[in-house]
C-alpha positions in Angstrom: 0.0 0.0 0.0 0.9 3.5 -0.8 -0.4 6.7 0.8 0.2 10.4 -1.0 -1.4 13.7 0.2 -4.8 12.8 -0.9 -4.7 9.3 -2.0 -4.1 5.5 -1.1 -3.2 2.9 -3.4 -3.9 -0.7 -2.7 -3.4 -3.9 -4.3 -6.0 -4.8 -6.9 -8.5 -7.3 -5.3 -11.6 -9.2 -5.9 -13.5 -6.4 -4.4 -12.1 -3.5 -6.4 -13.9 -5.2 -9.7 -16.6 -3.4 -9.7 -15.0 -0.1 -9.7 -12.4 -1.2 -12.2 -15.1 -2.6 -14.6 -16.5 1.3 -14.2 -13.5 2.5 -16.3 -13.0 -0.4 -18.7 -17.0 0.9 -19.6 -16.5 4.9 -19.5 -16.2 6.0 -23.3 -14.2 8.5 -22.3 -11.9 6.7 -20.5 -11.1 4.6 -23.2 -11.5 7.5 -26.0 -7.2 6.6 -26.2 -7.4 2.7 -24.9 -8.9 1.4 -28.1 -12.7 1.9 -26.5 -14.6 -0.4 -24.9 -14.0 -3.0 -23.5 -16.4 -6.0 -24.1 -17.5 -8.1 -21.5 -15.6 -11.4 -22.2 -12.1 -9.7 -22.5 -13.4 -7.6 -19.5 -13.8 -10.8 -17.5 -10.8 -12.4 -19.0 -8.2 -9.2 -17.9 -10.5 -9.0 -14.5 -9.1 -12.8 -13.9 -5.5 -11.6 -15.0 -5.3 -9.0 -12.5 -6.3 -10.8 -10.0 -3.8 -13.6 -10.1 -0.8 -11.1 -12.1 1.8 -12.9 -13.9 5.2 -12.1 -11.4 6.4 -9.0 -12.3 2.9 -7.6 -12.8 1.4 -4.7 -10.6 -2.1 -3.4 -10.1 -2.9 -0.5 -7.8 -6.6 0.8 -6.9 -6.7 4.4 -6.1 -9.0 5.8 -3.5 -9.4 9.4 -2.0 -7.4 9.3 1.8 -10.3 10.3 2.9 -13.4 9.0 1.4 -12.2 5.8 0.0 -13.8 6.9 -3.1 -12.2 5.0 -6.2 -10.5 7.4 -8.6 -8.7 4.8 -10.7 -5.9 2.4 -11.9 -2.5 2.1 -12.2 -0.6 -0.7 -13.5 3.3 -1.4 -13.9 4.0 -4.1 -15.8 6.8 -5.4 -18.9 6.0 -3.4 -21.9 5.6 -5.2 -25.3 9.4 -4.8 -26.1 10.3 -6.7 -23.5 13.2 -4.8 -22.6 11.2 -2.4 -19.6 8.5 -1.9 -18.0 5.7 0.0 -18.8 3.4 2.6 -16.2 0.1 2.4 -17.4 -3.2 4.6 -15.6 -6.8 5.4 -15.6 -8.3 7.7 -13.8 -12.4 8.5 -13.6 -13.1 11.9 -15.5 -14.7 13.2 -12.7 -10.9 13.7 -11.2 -9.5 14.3 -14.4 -7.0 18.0 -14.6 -6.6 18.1 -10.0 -3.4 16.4 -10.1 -4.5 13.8 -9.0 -2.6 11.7 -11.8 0.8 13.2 -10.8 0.4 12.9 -7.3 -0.2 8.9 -7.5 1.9 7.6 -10.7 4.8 9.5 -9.6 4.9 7.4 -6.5 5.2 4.1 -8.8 7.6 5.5 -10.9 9.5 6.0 -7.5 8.7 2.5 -6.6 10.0 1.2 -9.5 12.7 2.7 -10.1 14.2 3.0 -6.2 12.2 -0.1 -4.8 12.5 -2.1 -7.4 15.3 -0.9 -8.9 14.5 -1.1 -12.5 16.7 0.8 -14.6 14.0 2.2 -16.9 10.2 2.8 -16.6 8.5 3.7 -20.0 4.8 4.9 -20.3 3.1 4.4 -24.0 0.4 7.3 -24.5 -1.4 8.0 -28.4 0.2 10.8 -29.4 -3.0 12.6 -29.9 -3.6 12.2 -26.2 -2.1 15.8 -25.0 -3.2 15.7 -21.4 -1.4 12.3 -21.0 2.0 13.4 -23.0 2.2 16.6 -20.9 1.1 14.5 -17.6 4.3 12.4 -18.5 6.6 15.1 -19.5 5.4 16.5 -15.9 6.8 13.6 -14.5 10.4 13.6 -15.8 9.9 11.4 -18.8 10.9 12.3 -21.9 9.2 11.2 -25.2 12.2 8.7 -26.8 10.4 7.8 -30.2 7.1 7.6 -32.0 5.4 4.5 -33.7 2.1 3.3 -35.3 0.6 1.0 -33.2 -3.2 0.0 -32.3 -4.2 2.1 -35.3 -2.9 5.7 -34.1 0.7 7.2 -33.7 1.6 6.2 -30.1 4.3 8.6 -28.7 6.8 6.0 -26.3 8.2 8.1 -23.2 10.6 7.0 -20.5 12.5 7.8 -17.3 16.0 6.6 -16.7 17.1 5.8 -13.3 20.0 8.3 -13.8 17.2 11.0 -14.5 15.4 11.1 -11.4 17.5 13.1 -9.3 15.7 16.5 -8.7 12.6 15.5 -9.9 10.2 16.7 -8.0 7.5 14.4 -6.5 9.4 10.6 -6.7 9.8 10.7 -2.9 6.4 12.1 -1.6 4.9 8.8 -1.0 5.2 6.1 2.2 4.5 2.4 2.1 2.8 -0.1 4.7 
C-alpha cells in the first residue's frame, strides 16, 4: 500500500472489480485505450489482474479520505520486453486536479528506487495531449514515435540516472 497527500493505493482485489469494470466501460476513459471493453475480455483481464503474472502490478486508487475510487495504475513489462511500462486510468470526474501526478509519480518512485529497475516507459497515443504533458510532468521524456493500435503512439521513459531533482518521486510512504 501506498499513501500520497490525498490518496491510497492498494493492491488490486476481488472487491475493487466493480469499480475497475467502471473504467473499462467509460467512453471517455477509453477515447485513447482502443474503446470499450467487451465483457468477455473484461472478464478475461478482471481474472488476470487478480492472479498477475510475477512481475505484474495493479494498484486501486481511492481518496485518503473518502475511499472513493478514482482509478488504476498498472506497472507491468512493456511489449518490447526490454522495460516496464506505467500504465493509468483515472475516472473523468478527477481528471485536470493532479490527481494523476500525485499517485503515478509514487510508482515510478517505486520502481525505479524499490525495485530498482533501470527504466520505466509509459506508452500514450500521441493525440492524447493531457497524458503526454502529464508524463513530461513527470520527468519522462518522449524517446520515439510509432504506429501501433491504429494511431501514432508517442513512447516516453524515465532513466534511473534522470530522477534526481525531480520533483514528487519521494512524496509517498509504504505499509
Amino acid at each position: 500500500m501506498f499513501k500520497t497527500e490525498r490518496c491510497i493505493l492498494s493492491a488490486f482485489q476481488e472487491s475493487d472489480c466493480e469499480d475497475v469494470f467502471k473504467l473499462f466501460a467509460n467512453q471517455e476513459v477509453r477515447r485513447y485505450l482502443g474503446g470499450i471493453r467487451d465483457a468477455d475480455s473484461l472478464k478475461e483481464t478482471l481474472e488476470d489482474m487478480l492472479d498477475p503474472q510475477s512481475g505484474s502490478y495493479f494498484w486501486v486508487v481511492r481518496g485518503k479520505s473518502t475511499k472513493e475510487f478514482i482509478g488504476l495504475i498498472s506497472l507491468d513489462p512493456h511489449h518490447d520486453g526490454i522495460d516496464y511500462e506505467i500504465s493509468y486510468q483515472f475516472l473523468p470526474d478527477w481528471w485536470g486536479s493532479g490527481y494523476a501526478a500525485e499517485t503515478v509519480s509514487v510508482i515510478i518512485d517505486f520502481a525505479l528506487n524499490g525495485l530498482e529497475l533501470p527504466a520505466v516507459v509509459a506508452e500514450t497515443q500521441s493525440e492524447n495531449l493531457a497524458s503526454c504533458r502529464l508524463l513530461k510532468k513527470l520527468g519522462m521524456g518522449l524517446e520515439r514515435k510509432v504506429f501501433r493500435y491504429g494511431a501514432e503512439q508517442s513512447l516516453y521513459a524515465i532513466r534511473c540516472f534522470e530522477i534526481e531533482g525531480i520533483q514528487g518521486l519521494s512524496k509517498s510512504s509504504s505499509e
